[in-house]
N, C-alpha and C positions, 0 to 999 in steps of 0.2 A: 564706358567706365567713368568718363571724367562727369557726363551727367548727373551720373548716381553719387560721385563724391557732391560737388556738387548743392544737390539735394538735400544728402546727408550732412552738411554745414548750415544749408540752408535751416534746415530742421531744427540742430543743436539751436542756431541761435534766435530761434522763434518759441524754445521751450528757453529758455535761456529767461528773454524778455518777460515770458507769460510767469515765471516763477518770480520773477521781479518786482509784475507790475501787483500778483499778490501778496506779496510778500513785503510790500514797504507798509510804515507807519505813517508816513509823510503823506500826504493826497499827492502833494504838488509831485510830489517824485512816482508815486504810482501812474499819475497821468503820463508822463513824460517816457518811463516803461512801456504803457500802451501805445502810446505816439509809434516809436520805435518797433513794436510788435506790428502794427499797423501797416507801418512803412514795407517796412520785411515782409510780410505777410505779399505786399501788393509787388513787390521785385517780384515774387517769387510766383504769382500772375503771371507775372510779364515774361519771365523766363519758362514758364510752362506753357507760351502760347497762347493765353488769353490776356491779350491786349485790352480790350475793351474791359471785364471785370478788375483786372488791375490799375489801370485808368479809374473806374467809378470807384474800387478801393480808395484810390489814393485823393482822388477828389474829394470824394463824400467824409469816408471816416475820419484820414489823417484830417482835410482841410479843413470840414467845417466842424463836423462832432469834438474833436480834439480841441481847436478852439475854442469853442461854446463852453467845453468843460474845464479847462484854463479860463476862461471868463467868469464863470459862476464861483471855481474855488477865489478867485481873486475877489470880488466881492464880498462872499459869504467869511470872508480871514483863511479859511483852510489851514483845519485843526488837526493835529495828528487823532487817528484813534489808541482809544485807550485798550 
């Protein structure tokens, strides 16, 4: 029972993030959404038992692509869309 709640939170706030991360104008604040999506995403790995893909979740996407993509909006000015 407490699994499935749980899960069920898990859930909410990974639909939660993903409506966030499309739903902003901002870049810098859509990244920051996905970040967070990311993250969560790779708890919830980790909580289901795969160690190792929530591990390379949380290495690969939050660490370096999230970076990378905070790096380039930081450069390029990061303009809202119109």
């Amino acid at each position: 029972m407490i699994f499935t709640l749980i899960e069920i939170i898990i859930g909410i706030i990974l639909l939660i993030m993903a409506m966030g991360s499309i739903g902003q104008k901002d870049v810098l604040r859509s990244i920051v959404f996905l970040m967070f999506f990311l993250f969560v995403l790779s708890i919830n790995f980790i909580y289901l038992g795969a160690t190792l893909i929530g591990a390379i979740e949380l290495l690969v996407y939050v660490g370096a692509i999230s970076a990378l993509m905070v790096f380039t909006v930081m450069i390029t000015g990061g303009k809202e869309f119109e």
